[in-house]
N, C-alpha and C positions, 0 to 999 in steps of 0.2 A: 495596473489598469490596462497592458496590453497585452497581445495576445502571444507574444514573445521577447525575448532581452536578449541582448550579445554583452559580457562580462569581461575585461580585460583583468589579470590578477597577476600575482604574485604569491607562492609558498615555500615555505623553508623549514626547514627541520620539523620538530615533530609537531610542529604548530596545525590546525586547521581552519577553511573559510565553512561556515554555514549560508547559504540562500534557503532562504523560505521562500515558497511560492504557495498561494491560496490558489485552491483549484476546488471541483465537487465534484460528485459520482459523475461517471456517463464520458466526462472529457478526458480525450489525450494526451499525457506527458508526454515531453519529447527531450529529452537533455543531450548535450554534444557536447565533448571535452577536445579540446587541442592544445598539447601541452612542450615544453622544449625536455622534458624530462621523463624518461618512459615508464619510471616507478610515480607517476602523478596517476590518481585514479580518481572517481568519484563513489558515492554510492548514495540512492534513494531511499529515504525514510518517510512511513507513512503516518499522519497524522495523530501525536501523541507518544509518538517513539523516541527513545532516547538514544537508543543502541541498536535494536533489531531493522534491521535494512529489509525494503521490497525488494530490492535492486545491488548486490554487492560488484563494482566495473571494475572489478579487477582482471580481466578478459582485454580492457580497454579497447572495448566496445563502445560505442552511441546506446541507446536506451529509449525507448516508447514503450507505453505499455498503460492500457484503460485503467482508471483509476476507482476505488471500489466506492469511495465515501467523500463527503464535502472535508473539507478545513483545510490546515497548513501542512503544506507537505515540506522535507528538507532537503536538498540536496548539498552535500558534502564532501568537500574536496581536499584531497589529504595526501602527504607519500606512504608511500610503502613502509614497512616499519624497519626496514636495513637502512633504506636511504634516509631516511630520519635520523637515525642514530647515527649515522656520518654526515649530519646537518646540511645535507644537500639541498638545492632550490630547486624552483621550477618556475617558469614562465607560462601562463595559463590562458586559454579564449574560452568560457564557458557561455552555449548558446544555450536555452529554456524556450519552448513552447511550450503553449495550451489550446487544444484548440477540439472544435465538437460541443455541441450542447446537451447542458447539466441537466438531469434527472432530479429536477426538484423533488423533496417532499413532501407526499400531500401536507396542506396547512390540517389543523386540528379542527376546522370548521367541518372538512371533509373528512376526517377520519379521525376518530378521541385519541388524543397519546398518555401514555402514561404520567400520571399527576410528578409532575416534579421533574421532567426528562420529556429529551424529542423522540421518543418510542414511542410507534405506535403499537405493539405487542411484547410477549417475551413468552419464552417458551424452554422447558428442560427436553437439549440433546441427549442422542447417544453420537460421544465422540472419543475419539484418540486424537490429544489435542499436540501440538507441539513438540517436541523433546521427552514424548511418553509412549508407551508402549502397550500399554491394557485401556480397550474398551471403559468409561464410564461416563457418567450425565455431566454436559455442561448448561451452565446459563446461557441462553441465546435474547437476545433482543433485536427487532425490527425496526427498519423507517423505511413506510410503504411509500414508493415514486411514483406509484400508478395503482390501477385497480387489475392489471393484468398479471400481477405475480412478479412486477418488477420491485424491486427492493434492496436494500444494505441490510445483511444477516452480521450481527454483530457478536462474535460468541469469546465470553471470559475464558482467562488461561490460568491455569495455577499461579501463575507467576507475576500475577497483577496485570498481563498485558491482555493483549485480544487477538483477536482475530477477526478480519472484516472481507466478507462472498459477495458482490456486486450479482445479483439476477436480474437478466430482462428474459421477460414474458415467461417466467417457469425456469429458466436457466439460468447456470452459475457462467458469468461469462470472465469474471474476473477477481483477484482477490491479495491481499497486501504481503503477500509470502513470495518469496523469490524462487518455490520452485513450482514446476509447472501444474494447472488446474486441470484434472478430467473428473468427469460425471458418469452417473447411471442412475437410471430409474426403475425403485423397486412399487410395486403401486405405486401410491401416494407419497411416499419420501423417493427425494434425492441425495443420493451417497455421494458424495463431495470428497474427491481425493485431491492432498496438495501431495505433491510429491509420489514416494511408495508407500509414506508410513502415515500420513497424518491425515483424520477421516473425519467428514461431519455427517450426520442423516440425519436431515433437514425436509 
Protein backbone atom coordinates (compact mmCIF):
# COMPACT_ATOMS: atom_id res chain seq x y z
CA UNK A 1 0.00 0.00 0.00
CA UNK A 2 2.89 2.46 -0.40
CA UNK A 3 4.56 3.84 -2.63
CA UNK A 4 7.93 2.47 -1.58
CA UNK A 5 9.77 -0.15 1.08
CA UNK A 6 13.44 -0.23 2.59
CA UNK A 7 14.20 -4.30 3.09
CA UNK A 8 16.90 -5.23 5.58
CA UNK A 9 17.96 -9.14 4.77
CA UNK A 10 20.11 -11.59 4.89
CA UNK A 11 21.37 -14.43 2.05
CA UNK A 12 23.51 -17.30 1.97
CA UNK A 13 24.34 -19.98 -0.13
CA UNK A 14 22.42 -20.95 -2.94
CA UNK A 15 19.25 -20.00 -1.11
CA UNK A 16 17.11 -17.07 -2.54
CA UNK A 17 14.60 -13.95 -1.12
CA UNK A 18 11.55 -13.30 -3.53
CA UNK A 19 9.44 -9.74 -3.12
CA UNK A 20 6.67 -9.30 -5.05
CA UNK A 21 5.56 -6.04 -5.71
CA UNK A 22 1.97 -5.38 -7.50
CA UNK A 23 2.33 -2.45 -9.72
CA UNK A 24 0.23 -1.75 -13.47
CA UNK A 25 1.05 -0.44 -16.83
CA UNK A 26 2.20 3.37 -17.16
CA UNK A 27 4.15 3.19 -13.47
CA UNK A 28 7.80 3.25 -12.46
CA UNK A 29 9.98 0.52 -10.89
CA UNK A 30 12.73 1.61 -9.17
CA UNK A 31 14.82 -1.18 -7.14
CA UNK A 32 18.21 -0.38 -5.10
CA UNK A 33 20.39 -3.13 -3.79
CA UNK A 34 23.07 -2.42 -1.05
CA UNK A 35 24.75 -5.42 -0.34
CA UNK A 36 28.27 -6.42 2.16
CA UNK A 37 28.79 -9.02 -0.61
CA UNK A 38 29.70 -8.17 -4.10
CA UNK A 39 28.46 -11.41 -5.78
CA UNK A 40 24.77 -10.38 -4.28
CA UNK A 41 22.78 -9.25 -7.18
CA UNK A 42 19.03 -8.86 -7.93
CA UNK A 43 16.99 -9.47 -10.93
CA UNK A 44 13.31 -8.19 -12.14
CA UNK A 45 10.62 -10.59 -13.24
CA UNK A 46 7.60 -9.59 -15.06
CA UNK A 47 4.30 -10.58 -14.20
CA UNK A 48 3.74 -14.60 -14.54
CA UNK A 49 7.46 -15.38 -15.09
CA UNK A 50 9.10 -17.99 -13.37
CA UNK A 51 12.68 -17.71 -14.82
CA UNK A 52 12.79 -15.16 -17.64
CA UNK A 53 13.95 -11.75 -16.11
CA UNK A 54 13.09 -7.96 -17.48
CA UNK A 55 15.99 -7.01 -15.68
CA UNK A 56 19.06 -9.49 -15.05
CA UNK A 57 21.64 -6.91 -12.15
CA UNK A 58 24.20 -8.54 -12.57
CA UNK A 59 26.17 -5.25 -13.66
CA UNK A 60 25.19 -4.30 -9.91
CA UNK A 61 23.54 -1.56 -11.06
CA UNK A 62 20.16 0.12 -9.44
CA UNK A 63 17.13 -0.56 -11.89
CA UNK A 64 14.07 1.64 -13.21
CA UNK A 65 12.37 1.00 -15.93
CA UNK A 66 8.34 1.77 -17.08
CA UNK A 67 6.53 -1.28 -16.57
CA UNK A 68 4.47 -2.66 -19.68
CA UNK A 69 1.29 -4.53 -17.83
CA UNK A 70 -0.68 -4.50 -14.37
CA UNK A 71 0.05 -7.57 -11.81
CA UNK A 72 2.86 -9.01 -9.59
CA UNK A 73 6.03 -8.21 -10.46
CA UNK A 74 9.25 -10.13 -8.67
CA UNK A 75 12.01 -9.02 -7.58
CA UNK A 76 14.91 -11.47 -6.73
CA UNK A 77 17.76 -11.67 -4.70
CA UNK A 78 20.34 -14.21 -4.88
CA UNK A 79 24.53 -14.81 -5.04
CA UNK A 80 26.19 -15.54 -7.86
CA UNK A 81 26.42 -19.07 -8.54
CA UNK A 82 30.61 -19.45 -7.29
CA UNK A 83 29.67 -17.82 -4.17
CA UNK A 84 26.78 -20.14 -3.57
CA UNK A 85 28.70 -23.06 -4.08
CA UNK A 86 31.14 -21.78 -1.35
CA UNK A 87 28.02 -20.98 0.87
CA UNK A 88 28.96 -17.54 1.23
CA UNK A 89 26.55 -14.75 2.87
CA UNK A 90 25.45 -11.55 2.29
CA UNK A 91 24.17 -8.75 4.27
CA UNK A 92 21.35 -6.84 2.16
CA UNK A 93 19.17 -3.19 2.05
CA UNK A 94 16.89 -3.71 -0.70
CA UNK A 95 14.93 -0.32 -1.55
CA UNK A 96 11.52 -0.83 -4.15
CA UNK A 97 9.53 2.21 -5.47
CA UNK A 98 6.57 2.63 -7.57
CA UNK A 99 5.67 5.62 -8.49
CA UNK A 100 3.60 7.49 -11.68
CA UNK A 101 0.03 6.85 -12.74
CA UNK A 102 -1.49 3.45 -13.97
CA UNK A 103 -2.90 3.33 -17.48
CA UNK A 104 -6.16 1.74 -16.46
CA UNK A 105 -7.94 -0.42 -18.78
CA UNK A 106 -10.85 0.68 -20.39
CA UNK A 107 -13.78 -1.13 -18.36
CA UNK A 108 -15.80 -3.49 -20.81
CA UNK A 109 -18.69 -1.00 -20.60
CA UNK A 110 -16.50 1.16 -22.83
CA UNK A 111 -14.91 -1.25 -25.03
CA UNK A 112 -16.33 -5.32 -25.34
CA UNK A 113 -13.44 -7.67 -24.34
CA UNK A 114 -13.05 -10.96 -25.22
CA UNK A 115 -15.68 -13.43 -23.62
CA UNK A 116 -13.94 -15.20 -20.96
CA UNK A 117 -10.49 -12.74 -20.78
CA UNK A 118 -9.48 -8.93 -20.02
CA UNK A 119 -8.82 -8.67 -23.95
CA UNK A 120 -10.10 -6.31 -25.60
CA UNK A 121 -8.86 -7.71 -29.25
CA UNK A 122 -6.51 -10.22 -30.66
CA UNK A 123 -5.01 -10.36 -33.70
CA UNK A 124 -2.27 -12.93 -35.77
CA UNK A 125 1.47 -11.19 -35.98
CA UNK A 126 4.19 -11.35 -38.10
CA UNK A 127 7.03 -11.96 -35.57
CA UNK A 128 10.37 -13.42 -34.81
CA UNK A 129 9.71 -14.04 -31.34
CA UNK A 130 12.31 -14.89 -28.63
CA UNK A 131 15.18 -17.39 -28.91
CA UNK A 132 14.07 -17.85 -32.93
CA UNK A 133 15.30 -16.89 -35.91
CA UNK A 134 12.62 -17.17 -39.11
CA UNK A 135 9.88 -14.89 -39.46
CA UNK A 136 6.19 -16.35 -38.59
CA UNK A 137 2.59 -15.46 -37.18
CA UNK A 138 2.12 -15.16 -33.69
CA UNK A 139 -1.05 -14.72 -31.46
CA UNK A 140 -1.33 -11.12 -30.12
CA UNK A 141 -3.90 -10.07 -27.64
CA UNK A 142 -4.94 -6.38 -26.55
CA UNK A 143 -6.00 -4.42 -23.33
CA UNK A 144 -6.86 -0.95 -24.66
CA UNK A 145 -5.98 1.99 -21.76
CA UNK A 146 -7.21 4.64 -23.84
CA UNK A 147 -8.88 5.34 -27.24
CA UNK A 148 -5.53 6.89 -28.40
CA UNK A 149 -3.73 3.80 -29.42
CA UNK A 150 -2.39 3.33 -25.94
CA UNK A 151 -2.35 -0.19 -24.89
CA UNK A 152 -0.57 -3.60 -23.57
CA UNK A 153 0.17 -5.72 -26.90
CA UNK A 154 0.29 -9.19 -25.35
CA UNK A 155 1.90 -11.70 -27.93
CA UNK A 156 2.32 -15.71 -27.16
CA UNK A 157 5.83 -17.53 -27.33
CA UNK A 158 6.45 -21.01 -28.33
CA UNK A 159 7.38 -21.71 -25.23
CA UNK A 160 4.29 -20.96 -23.31
CA UNK A 161 5.62 -17.57 -22.11
CA UNK A 162 4.73 -13.96 -23.72
CA UNK A 163 5.82 -11.18 -24.45
CA UNK A 164 4.30 -7.84 -23.28
CA UNK A 165 4.81 -3.89 -25.63
CA UNK A 166 3.39 -1.13 -23.40
CA UNK A 167 2.13 1.82 -26.32
CA UNK A 168 1.17 5.27 -25.49
CA UNK A 169 -0.54 7.29 -28.13
CA UNK A 170 0.65 4.80 -31.23
CA UNK A 171 4.06 3.97 -29.53
CA UNK A 172 5.96 1.26 -28.24
CA UNK A 173 7.49 2.96 -25.21
CA UNK A 174 8.19 -0.16 -23.13
CA UNK A 175 8.32 -3.83 -22.86
CA UNK A 176 9.25 -6.86 -20.40
CA UNK A 177 12.50 -8.00 -22.22
CA UNK A 178 15.80 -6.91 -20.88
CA UNK A 179 17.05 -5.71 -24.02
CA UNK A 180 16.69 -2.49 -25.45
CA UNK A 181 13.21 -1.42 -27.43
CA UNK A 182 13.45 0.60 -30.86
CA UNK A 183 10.61 1.14 -33.49
CA UNK A 184 9.70 2.17 -36.98
CA UNK A 185 6.88 2.85 -38.98
CA UNK A 186 5.82 1.06 -42.02
CA UNK A 187 2.28 2.57 -43.04
CA UNK A 188 0.06 1.19 -40.70
CA UNK A 189 2.22 -1.33 -38.75
CA UNK A 190 4.82 -0.71 -36.34
CA UNK A 191 8.07 -3.01 -36.44
CA UNK A 192 8.85 -3.45 -32.87
CA UNK A 193 12.53 -4.51 -32.31
CA UNK A 194 13.65 -5.90 -28.88
CA UNK A 195 17.20 -6.16 -29.10
CA UNK A 196 18.76 -7.11 -32.88
CA UNK A 197 16.96 -10.28 -33.43
CA UNK A 198 13.62 -10.23 -31.98
CA UNK A 199 10.69 -8.52 -34.15
CA UNK A 200 7.00 -7.74 -33.79
CA UNK A 201 4.70 -5.82 -36.63
CA UNK A 202 2.06 -4.73 -34.96
Amino acid sequence: GAASATIEGQIKGDAYVVYVVRAAAGQTISVALKVSNRSNYFNVLPPGSTDVAMYVGQTGDDFKGLLPTDGDYTVRVYLMRAAARRNEASDYTLTVGVTGKALAALPSSQDAVLPGTSFHASAQVTCVPFLETKPRQCEAFVIRRGADGTATVEIAQSNSGKRLILFVQGKPVASDSQDALSFSRQGDVTVVKLGTDERYEI
